[in-house]
C-alpha positions as CSV (number, residue, x, y, z in Angstrom):
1,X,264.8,180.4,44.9
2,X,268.2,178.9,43.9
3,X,268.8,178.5,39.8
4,X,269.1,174.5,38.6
5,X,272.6,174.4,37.6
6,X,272.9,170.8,34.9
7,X,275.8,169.4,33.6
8,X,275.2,168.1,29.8
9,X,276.3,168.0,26.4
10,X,275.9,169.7,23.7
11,X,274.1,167.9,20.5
12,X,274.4,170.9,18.5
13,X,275.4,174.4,17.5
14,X,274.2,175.0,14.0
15,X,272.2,178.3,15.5
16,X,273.5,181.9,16.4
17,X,274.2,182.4,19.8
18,X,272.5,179.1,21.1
19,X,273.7,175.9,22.0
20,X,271.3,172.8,22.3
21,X,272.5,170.3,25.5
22,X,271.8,166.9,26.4
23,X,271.1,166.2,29.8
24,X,271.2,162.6,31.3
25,X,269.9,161.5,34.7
26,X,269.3,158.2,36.2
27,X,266.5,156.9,37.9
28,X,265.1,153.7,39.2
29,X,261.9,152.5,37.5
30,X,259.2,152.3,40.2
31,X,258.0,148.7,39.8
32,X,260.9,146.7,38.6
33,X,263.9,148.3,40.5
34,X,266.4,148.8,37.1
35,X,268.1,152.1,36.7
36,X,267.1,153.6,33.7
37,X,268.7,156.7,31.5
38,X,266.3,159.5,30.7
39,X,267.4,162.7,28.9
40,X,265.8,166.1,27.8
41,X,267.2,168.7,25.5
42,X,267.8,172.4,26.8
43,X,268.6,175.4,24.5
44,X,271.2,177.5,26.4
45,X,272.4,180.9,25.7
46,X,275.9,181.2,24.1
47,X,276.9,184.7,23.5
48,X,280.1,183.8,21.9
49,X,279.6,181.3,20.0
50,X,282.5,179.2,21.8
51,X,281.0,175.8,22.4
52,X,281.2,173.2,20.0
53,X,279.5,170.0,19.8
54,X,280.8,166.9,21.8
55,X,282.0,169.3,25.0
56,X,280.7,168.6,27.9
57,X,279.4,172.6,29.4
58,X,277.3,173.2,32.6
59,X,274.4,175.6,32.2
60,X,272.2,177.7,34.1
61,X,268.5,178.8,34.4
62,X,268.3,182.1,33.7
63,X,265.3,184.6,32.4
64,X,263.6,184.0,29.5
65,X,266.3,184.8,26.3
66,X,263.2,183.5,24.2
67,X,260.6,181.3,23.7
68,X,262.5,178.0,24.4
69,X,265.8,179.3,25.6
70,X,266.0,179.8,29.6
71,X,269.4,178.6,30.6
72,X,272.9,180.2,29.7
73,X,276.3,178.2,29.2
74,X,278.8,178.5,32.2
75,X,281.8,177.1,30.9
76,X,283.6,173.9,29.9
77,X,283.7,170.8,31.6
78,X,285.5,168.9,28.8
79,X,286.6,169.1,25.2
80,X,284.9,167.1,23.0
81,X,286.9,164.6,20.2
82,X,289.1,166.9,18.2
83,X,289.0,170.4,20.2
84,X,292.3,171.0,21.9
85,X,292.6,173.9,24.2
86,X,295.3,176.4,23.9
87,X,298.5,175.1,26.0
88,X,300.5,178.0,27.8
89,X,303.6,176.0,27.2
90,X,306.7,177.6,27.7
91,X,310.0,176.3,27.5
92,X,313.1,177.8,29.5
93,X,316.9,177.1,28.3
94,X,316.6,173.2,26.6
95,X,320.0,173.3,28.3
96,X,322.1,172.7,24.7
């Protein structure tokens, strides 16, 4: 059986090694026809403590790591507002 893999973000990472992420999905309401936003919280596993809130990460189902955490972080969609990644800029003769 394949492992859901969701794309969220995360709300909060006040705990040790765990990240808590927002996932949206869209659906159309079965009598009246208008899509409609639901969401549902996950606790994913965050070994690093790397992931700050606002990011955008996907996650994975994996084995239980406790009671209510059964998916893992796989890495970064997007930064949040005010994380900047590290730039690998390099600048060859400025030709003065």
């Amino acid at each position: 059986m394949p492992k859901r893999i969701l794309i969220g973000t995360v709300v909060s990472d006040k705990t040790d090694k765990t990240v808590t992420v927002l996932v949206e999905r869209k659906v159309k309401h079965p009598l009246y026809g208008k899509i409609i936003r639901r969401s549902k919280k996950y606790h994913a596993h965050d070994e690093d403590n790397a992931y700050r809130t606002g990011e955008r990460v996907r996650i994975e189902e994996t084995k239980p790591f406790s009671k209510t955490k059964t998916f893992r972080v796989l890495d970064r969609l997007q930064a949040g507002k005010g994380v900047a990644f590290e730039a690998n800029l390099e600048v060859e003769g400025a030709g003065n």
